[in-house]
N, CA, C and O atoms as a DFTB+ gen file, in Angstrom:
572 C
 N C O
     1  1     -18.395      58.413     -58.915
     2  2     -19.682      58.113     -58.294
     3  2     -19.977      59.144     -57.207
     4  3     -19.117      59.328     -56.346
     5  1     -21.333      59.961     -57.166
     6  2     -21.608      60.817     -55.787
     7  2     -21.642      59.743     -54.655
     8  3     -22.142      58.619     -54.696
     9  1     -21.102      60.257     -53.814
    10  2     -21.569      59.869     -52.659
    11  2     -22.553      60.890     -51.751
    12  3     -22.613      62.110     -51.907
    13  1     -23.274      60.141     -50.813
    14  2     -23.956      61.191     -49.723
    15  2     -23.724      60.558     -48.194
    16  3     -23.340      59.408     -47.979
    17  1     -24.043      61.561     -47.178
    18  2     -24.249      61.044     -46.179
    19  2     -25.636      60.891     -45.603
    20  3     -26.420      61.503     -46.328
    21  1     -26.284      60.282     -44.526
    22  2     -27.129      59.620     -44.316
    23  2     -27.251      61.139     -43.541
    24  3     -28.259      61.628     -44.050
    25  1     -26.927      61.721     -42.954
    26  2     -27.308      62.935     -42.419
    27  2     -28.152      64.195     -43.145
    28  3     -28.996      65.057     -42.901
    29  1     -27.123      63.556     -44.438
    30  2     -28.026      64.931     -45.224
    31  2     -29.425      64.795     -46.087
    32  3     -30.241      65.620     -46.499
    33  1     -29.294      63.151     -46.175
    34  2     -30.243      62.555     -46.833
    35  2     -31.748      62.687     -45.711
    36  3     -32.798      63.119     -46.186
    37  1     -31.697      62.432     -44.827
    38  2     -32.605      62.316     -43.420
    39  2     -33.419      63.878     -43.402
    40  3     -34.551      64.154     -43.007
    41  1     -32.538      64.598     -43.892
    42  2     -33.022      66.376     -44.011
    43  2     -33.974      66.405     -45.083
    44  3     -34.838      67.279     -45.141
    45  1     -33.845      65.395     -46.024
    46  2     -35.045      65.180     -47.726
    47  2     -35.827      64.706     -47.437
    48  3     -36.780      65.004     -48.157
    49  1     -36.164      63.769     -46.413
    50  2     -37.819      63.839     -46.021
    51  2     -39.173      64.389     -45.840
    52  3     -39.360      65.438     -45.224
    53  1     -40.124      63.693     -46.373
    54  2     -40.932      64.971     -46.338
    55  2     -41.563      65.189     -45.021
    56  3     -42.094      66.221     -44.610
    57  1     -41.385      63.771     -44.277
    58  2     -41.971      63.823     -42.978
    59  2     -41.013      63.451     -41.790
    60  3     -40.871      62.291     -41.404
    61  1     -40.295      64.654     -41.180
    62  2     -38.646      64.980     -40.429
    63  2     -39.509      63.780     -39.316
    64  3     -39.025      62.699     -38.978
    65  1     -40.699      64.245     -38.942
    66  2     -40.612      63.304     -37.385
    67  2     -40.770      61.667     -37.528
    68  3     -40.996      60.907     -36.586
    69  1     -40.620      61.331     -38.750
    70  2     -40.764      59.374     -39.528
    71  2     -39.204      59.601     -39.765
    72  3     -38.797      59.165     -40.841
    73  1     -38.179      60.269     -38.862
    74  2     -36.499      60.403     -39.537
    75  2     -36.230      58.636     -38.502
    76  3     -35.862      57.874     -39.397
    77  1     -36.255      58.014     -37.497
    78  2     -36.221      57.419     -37.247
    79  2     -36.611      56.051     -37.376
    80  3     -36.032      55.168     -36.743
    81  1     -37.539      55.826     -38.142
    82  2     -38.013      54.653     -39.043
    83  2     -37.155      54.571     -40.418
    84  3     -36.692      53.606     -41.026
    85  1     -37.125      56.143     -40.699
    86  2     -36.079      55.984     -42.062
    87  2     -35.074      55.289     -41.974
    88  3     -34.763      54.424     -42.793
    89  1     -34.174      55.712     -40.534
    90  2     -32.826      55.144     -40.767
    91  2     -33.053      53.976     -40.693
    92  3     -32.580      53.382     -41.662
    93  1     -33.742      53.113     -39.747
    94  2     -34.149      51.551     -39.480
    95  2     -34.371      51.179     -40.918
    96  3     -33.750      50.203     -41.338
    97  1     -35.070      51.743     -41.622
    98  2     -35.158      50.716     -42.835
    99  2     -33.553      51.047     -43.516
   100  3     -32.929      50.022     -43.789
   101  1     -32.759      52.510     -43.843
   102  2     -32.026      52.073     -44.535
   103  2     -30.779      51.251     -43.670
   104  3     -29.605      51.085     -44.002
   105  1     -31.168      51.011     -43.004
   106  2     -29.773      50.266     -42.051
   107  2     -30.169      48.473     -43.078
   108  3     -29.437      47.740     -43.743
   109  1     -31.227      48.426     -42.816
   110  2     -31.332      47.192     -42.874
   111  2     -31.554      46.871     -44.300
   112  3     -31.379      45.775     -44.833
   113  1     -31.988      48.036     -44.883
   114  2     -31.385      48.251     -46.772
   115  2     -29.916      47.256     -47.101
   116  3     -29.687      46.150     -47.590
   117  1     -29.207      48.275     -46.570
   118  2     -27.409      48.154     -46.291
   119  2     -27.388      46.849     -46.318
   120  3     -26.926      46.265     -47.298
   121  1     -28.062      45.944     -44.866
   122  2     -27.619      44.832     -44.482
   123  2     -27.811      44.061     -45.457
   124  3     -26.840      43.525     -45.991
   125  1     -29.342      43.786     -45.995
   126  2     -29.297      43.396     -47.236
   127  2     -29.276      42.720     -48.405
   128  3     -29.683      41.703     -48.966
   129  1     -28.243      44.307     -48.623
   130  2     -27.278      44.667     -49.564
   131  2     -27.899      45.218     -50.643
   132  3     -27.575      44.803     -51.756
   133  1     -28.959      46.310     -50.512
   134  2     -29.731      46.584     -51.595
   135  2     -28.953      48.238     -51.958
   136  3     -29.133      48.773     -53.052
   137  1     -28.036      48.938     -50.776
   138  2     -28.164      49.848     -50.799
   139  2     -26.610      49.281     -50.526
   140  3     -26.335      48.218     -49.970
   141  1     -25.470      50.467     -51.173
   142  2     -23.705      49.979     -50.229
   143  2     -23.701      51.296     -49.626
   144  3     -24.331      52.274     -50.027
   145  1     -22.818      51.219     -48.480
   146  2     -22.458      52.099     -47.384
   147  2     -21.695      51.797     -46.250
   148  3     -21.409      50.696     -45.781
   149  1     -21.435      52.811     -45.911
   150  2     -20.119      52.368     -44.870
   151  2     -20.506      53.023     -43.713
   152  3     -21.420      53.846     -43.756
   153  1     -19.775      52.695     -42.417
   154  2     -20.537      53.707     -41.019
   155  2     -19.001      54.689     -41.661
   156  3     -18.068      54.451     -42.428
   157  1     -19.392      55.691     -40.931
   158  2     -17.915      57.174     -40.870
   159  2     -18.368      57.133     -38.956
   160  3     -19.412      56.704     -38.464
   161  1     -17.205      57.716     -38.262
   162  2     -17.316      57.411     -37.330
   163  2     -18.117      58.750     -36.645
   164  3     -18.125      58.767     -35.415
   165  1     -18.713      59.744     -37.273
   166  2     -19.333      60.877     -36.699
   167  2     -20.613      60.381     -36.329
   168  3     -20.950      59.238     -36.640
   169  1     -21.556      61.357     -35.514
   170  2     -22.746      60.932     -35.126
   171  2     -23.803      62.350     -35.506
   172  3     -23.324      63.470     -35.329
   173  1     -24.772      62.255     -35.859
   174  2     -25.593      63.424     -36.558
   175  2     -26.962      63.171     -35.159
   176  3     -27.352      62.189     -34.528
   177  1     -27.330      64.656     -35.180
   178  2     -28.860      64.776     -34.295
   179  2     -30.056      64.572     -35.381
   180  3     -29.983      65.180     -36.450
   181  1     -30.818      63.979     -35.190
   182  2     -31.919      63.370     -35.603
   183  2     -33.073      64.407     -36.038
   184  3     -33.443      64.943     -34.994
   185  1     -33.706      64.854     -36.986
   186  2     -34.341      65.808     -36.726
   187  2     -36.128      65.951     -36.184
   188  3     -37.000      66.795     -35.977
   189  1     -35.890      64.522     -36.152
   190  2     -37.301      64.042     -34.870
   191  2     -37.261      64.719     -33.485
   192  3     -36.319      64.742     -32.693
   193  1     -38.580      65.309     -33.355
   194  2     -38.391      65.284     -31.808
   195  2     -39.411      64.744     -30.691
   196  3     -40.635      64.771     -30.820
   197  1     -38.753      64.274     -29.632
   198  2     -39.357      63.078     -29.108
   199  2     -40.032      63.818     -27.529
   200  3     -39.755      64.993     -27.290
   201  1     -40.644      63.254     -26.839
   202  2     -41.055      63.645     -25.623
   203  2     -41.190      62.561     -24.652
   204  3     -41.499      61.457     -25.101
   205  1     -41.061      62.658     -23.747
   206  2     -41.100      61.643     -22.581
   207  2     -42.530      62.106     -21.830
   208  3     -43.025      63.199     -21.555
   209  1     -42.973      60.572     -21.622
   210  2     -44.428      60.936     -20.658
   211  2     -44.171      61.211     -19.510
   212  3     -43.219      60.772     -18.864
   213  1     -45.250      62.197     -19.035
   214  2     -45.337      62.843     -17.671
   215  2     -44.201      63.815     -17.598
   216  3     -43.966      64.247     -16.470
   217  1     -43.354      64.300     -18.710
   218  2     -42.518      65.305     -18.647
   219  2     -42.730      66.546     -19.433
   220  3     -43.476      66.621     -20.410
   221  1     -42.075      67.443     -18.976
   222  2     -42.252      68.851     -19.839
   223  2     -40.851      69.082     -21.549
   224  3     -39.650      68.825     -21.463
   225  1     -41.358      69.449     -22.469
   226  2     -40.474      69.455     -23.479
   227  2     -39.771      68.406     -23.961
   228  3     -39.716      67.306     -23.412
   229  1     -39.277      68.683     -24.887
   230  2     -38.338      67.305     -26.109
   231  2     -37.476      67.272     -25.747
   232  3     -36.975      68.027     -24.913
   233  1     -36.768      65.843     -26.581
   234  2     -35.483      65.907     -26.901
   235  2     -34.981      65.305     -28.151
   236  3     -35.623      64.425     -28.725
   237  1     -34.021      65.684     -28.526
   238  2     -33.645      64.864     -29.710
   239  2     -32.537      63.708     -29.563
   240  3     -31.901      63.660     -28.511
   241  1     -32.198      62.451     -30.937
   242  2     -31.688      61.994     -30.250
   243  2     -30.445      61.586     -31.195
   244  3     -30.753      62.063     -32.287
   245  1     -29.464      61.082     -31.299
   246  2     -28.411      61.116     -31.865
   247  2     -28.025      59.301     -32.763
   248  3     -28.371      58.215     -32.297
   249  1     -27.473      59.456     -33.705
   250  2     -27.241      57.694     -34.357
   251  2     -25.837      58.238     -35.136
   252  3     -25.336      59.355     -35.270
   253  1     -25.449      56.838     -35.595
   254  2     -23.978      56.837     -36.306
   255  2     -24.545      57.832     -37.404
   256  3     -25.718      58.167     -37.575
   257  1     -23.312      58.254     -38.168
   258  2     -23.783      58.823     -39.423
   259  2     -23.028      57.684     -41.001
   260  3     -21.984      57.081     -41.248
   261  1     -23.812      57.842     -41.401
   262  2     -23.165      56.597     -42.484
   263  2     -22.684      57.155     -44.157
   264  3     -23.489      58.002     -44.544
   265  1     -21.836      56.933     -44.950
   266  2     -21.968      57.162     -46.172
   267  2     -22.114      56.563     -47.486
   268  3     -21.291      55.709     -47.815
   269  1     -22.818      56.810     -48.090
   270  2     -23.646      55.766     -48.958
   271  2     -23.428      56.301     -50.645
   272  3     -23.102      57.420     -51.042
   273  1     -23.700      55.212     -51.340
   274  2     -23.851      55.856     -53.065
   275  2     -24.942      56.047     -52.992
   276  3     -25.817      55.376     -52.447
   277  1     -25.034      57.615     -53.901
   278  2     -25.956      58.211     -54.468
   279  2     -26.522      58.160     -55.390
   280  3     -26.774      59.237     -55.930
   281  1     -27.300      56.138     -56.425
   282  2     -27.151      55.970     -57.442
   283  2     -28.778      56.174     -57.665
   284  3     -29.642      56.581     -56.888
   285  1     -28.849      55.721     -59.060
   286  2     -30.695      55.772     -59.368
   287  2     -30.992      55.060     -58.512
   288  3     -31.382      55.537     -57.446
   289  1     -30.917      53.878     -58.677
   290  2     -31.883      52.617     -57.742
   291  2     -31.824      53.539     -55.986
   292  3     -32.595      53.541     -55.026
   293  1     -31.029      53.949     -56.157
   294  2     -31.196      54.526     -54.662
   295  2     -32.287      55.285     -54.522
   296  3     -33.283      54.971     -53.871
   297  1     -32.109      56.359     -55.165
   298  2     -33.025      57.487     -55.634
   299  2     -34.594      57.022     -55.719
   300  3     -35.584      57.638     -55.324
   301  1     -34.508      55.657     -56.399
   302  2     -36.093      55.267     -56.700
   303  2     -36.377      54.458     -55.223
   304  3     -37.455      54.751     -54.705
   305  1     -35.549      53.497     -54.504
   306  2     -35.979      53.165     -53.290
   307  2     -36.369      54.260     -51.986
   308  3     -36.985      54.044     -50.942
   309  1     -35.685      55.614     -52.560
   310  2     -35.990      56.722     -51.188
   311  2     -37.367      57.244     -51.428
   312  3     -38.089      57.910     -50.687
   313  1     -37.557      56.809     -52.582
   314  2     -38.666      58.082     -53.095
   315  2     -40.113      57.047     -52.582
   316  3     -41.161      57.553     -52.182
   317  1     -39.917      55.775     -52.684
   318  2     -41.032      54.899     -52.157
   319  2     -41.066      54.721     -50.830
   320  3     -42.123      54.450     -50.259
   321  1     -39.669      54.881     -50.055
   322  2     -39.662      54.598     -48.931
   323  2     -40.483      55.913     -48.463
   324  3     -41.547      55.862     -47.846
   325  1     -39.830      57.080     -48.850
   326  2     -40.226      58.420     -48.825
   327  2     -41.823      58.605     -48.708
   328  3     -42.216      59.293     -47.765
   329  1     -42.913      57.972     -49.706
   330  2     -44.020      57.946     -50.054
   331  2     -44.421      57.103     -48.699
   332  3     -45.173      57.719     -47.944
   333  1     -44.048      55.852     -48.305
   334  2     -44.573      55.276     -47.964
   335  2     -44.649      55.790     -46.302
   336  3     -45.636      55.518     -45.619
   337  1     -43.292      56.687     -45.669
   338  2     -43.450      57.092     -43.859
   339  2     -44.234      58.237     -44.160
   340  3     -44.848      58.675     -43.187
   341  1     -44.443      59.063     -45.612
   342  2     -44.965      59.837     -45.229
   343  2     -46.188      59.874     -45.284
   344  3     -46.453      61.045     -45.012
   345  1     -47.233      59.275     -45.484
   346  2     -48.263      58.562     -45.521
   347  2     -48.982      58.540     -44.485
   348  3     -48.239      57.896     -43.745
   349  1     -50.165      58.839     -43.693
   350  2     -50.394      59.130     -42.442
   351  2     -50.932      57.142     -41.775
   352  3     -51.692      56.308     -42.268
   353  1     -49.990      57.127     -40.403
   354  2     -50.285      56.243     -39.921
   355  2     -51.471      55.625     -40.128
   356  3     -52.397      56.179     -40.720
   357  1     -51.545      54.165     -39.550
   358  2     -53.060      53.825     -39.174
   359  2     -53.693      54.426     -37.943
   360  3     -52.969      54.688     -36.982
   361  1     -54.980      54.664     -37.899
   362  2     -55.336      55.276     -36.912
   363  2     -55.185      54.437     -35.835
   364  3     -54.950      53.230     -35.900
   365  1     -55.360      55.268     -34.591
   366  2     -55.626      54.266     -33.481
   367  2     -56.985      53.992     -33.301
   368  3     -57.872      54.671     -33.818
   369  1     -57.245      52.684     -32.335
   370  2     -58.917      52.500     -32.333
   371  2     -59.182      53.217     -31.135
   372  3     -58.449      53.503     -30.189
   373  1     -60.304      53.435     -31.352
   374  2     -61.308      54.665     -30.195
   375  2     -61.619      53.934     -29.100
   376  3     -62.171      52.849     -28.916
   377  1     -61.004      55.009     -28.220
   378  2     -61.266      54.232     -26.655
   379  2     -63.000      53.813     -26.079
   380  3     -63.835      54.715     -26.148
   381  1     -63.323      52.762     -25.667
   382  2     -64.449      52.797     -25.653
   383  2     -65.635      53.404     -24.492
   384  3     -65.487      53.238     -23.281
   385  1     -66.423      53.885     -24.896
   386  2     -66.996      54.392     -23.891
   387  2     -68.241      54.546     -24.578
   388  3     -68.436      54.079     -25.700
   389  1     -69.402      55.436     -23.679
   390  2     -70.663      55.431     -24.024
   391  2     -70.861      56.428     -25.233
   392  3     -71.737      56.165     -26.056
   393  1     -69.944      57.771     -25.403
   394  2     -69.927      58.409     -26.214
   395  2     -69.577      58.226     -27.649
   396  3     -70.245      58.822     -28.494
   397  1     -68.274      57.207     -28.114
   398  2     -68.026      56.317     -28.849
   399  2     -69.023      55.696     -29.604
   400  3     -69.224      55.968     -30.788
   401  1     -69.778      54.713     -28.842
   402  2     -70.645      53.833     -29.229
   403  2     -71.945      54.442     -29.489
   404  3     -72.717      53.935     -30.303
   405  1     -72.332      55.895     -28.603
   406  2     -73.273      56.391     -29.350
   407  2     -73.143      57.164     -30.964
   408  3     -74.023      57.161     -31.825
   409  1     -71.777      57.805     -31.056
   410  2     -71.507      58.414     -32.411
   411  2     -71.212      57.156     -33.235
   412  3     -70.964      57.448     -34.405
   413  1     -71.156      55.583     -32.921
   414  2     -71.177      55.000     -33.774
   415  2     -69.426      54.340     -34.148
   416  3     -69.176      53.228     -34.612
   417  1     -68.489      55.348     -33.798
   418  2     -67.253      54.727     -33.523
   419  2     -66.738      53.276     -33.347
   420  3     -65.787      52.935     -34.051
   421  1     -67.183      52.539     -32.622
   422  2     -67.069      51.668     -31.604
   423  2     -68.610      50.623     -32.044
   424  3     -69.786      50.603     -31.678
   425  1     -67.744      49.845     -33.027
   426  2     -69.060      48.344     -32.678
   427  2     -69.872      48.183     -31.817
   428  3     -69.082      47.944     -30.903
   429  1     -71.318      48.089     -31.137
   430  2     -71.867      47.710     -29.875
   431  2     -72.416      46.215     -30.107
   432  3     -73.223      45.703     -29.331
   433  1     -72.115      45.829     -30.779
   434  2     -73.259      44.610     -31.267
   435  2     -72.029      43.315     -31.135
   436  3     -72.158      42.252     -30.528
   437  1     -70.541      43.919     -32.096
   438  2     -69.285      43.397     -31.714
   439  2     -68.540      43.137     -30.336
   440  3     -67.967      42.102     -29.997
   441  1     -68.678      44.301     -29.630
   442  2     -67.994      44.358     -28.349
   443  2     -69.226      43.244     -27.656
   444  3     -68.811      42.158     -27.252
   445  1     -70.465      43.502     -27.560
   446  2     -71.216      42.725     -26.608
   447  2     -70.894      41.092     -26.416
   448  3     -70.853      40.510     -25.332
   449  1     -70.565      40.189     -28.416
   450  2     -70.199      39.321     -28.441
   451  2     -69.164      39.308     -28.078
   452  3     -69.264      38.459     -27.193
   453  1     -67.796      39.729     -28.073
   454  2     -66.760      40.015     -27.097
   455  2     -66.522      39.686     -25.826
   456  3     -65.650      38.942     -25.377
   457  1     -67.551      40.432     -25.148
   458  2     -67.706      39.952     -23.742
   459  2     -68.305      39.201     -23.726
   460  3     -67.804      38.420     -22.918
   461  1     -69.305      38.733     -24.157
   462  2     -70.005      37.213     -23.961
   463  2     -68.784      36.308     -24.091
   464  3     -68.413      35.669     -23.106
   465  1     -68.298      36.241     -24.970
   466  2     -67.681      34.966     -24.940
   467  2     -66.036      35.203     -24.244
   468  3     -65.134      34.523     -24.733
   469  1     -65.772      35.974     -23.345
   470  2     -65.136      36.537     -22.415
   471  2     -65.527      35.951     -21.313
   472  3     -64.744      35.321     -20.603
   473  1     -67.246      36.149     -20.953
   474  2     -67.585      36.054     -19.601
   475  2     -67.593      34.650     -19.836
   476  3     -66.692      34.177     -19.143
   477  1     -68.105      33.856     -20.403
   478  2     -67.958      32.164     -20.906
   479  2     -66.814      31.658     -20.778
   480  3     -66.562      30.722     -20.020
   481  1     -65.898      32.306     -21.609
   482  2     -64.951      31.372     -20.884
   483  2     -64.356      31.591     -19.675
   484  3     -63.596      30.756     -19.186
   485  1     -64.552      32.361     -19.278
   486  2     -64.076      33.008     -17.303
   487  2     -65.122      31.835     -17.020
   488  3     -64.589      30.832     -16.545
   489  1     -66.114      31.776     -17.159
   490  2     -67.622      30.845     -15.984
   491  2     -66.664      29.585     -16.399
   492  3     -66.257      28.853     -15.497
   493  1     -66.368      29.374     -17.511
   494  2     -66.104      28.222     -17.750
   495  2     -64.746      27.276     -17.023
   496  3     -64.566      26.115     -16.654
   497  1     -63.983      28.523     -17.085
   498  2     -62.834      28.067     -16.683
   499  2     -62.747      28.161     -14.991
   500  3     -61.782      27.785     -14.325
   501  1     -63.809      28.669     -14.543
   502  2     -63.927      28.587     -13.177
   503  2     -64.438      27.088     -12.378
   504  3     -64.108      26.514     -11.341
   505  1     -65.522      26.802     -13.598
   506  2     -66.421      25.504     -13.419
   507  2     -65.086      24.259     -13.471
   508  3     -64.986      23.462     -12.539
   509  1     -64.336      24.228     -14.390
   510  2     -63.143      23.218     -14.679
   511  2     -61.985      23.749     -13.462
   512  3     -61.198      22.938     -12.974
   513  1     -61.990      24.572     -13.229
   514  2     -60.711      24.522     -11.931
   515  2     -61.570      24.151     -10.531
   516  3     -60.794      23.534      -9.801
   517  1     -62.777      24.285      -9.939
   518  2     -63.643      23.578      -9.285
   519  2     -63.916      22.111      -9.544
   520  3     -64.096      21.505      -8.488
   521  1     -64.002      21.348     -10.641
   522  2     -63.966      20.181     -10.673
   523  2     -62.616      19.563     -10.546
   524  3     -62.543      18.519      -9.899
   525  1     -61.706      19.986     -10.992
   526  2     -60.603      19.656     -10.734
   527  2     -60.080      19.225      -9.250
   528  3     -59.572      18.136      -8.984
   529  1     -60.297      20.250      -8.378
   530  2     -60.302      20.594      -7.300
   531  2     -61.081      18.954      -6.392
   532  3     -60.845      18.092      -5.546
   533  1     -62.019      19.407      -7.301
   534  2     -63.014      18.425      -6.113
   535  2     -62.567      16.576      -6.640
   536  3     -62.951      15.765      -5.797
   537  1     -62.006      16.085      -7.597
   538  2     -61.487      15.203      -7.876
   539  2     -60.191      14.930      -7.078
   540  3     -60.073      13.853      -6.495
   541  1     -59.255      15.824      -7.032
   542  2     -58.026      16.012      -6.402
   543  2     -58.142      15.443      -5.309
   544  3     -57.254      14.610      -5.124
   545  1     -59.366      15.609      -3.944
   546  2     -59.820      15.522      -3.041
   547  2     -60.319      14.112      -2.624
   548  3     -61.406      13.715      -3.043
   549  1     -59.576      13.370      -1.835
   550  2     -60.105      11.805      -1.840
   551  2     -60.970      11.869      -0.500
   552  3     -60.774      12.515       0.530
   553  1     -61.963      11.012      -0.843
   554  2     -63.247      11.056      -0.044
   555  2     -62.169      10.051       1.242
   556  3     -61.179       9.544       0.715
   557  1     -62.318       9.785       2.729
   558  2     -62.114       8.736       3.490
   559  2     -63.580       8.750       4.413
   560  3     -64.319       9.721       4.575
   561  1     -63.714       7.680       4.835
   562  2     -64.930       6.411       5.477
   563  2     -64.369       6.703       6.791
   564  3     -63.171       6.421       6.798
   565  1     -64.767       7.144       7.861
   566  2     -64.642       7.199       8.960
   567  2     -65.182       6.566       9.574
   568  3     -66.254       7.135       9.778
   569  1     -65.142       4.828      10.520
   570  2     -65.607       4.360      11.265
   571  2     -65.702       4.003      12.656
   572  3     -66.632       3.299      13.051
């Protein structure tokens, strides 16, 4: 039977900076039990590279290295997994602003009901912690 390691497999991606989602799924392949493998006690650099906010330049980052069979079913689960990180994310939604909503980006008709029923329940929940309040409060008869 071939075997491979998870190091060299991580290099067959088509998209190196999704190498960290890869391993997460095949870890949890393993667990399982869709995929067999063993940890080896070496550790491989990742070929993602990552950045920290408000800092200058990358870094990379390091995980166990594991060794696994190299069978078909394997082959056909990498190739979907493969298809599927490399696949471009969902977008993010557009920050809102006046420019947004004028190119059309950004619902205006949506967001307005949004805040309406935002500002409603704020009035609302202001009106019920004021009554509350004023119930709490026992009247006394001063004679």
């Amino acid at each position: 039977m071939p075997y491979k390691k998870l190091s060299e497999q991580v290099h067959e991606l088509s998209n190196p900076q999704r190498s960290d989602a890869f391993v997460k799924r095949f870890r949890d392949a393993v667990r399982e039990g869709k995929i067999d493998a063993m940890n080896l006690p070496e550790r491989f650099t990742m070929p993602k590279q990552y950045s920290r906010r408000g800092a200058e330049g990358t870094y990379q980052r390091e995980t166990k290295d594991m060794l696994f069979d190299d069978t078909a079913a394997f082959k056909k689960w990498f190739a979907g997994v493969d298809e599927e990180l490399g696949a471009s994310r969902r977008a993010a939604t557009p920050k809102v602003s006046l420019e947004a909503v004028e190119s059309g980006d950004v619902d205006f008709k949506a967001l307005v009901e949004e805040t309406r029923r935002k500002m409603e329940a704020s009035y609302k929940k202001g009106q019920d912690l004021g009554k509350s309040r004023a119930k709490g409060r026992k009247t006394t008869k001063s004679k």
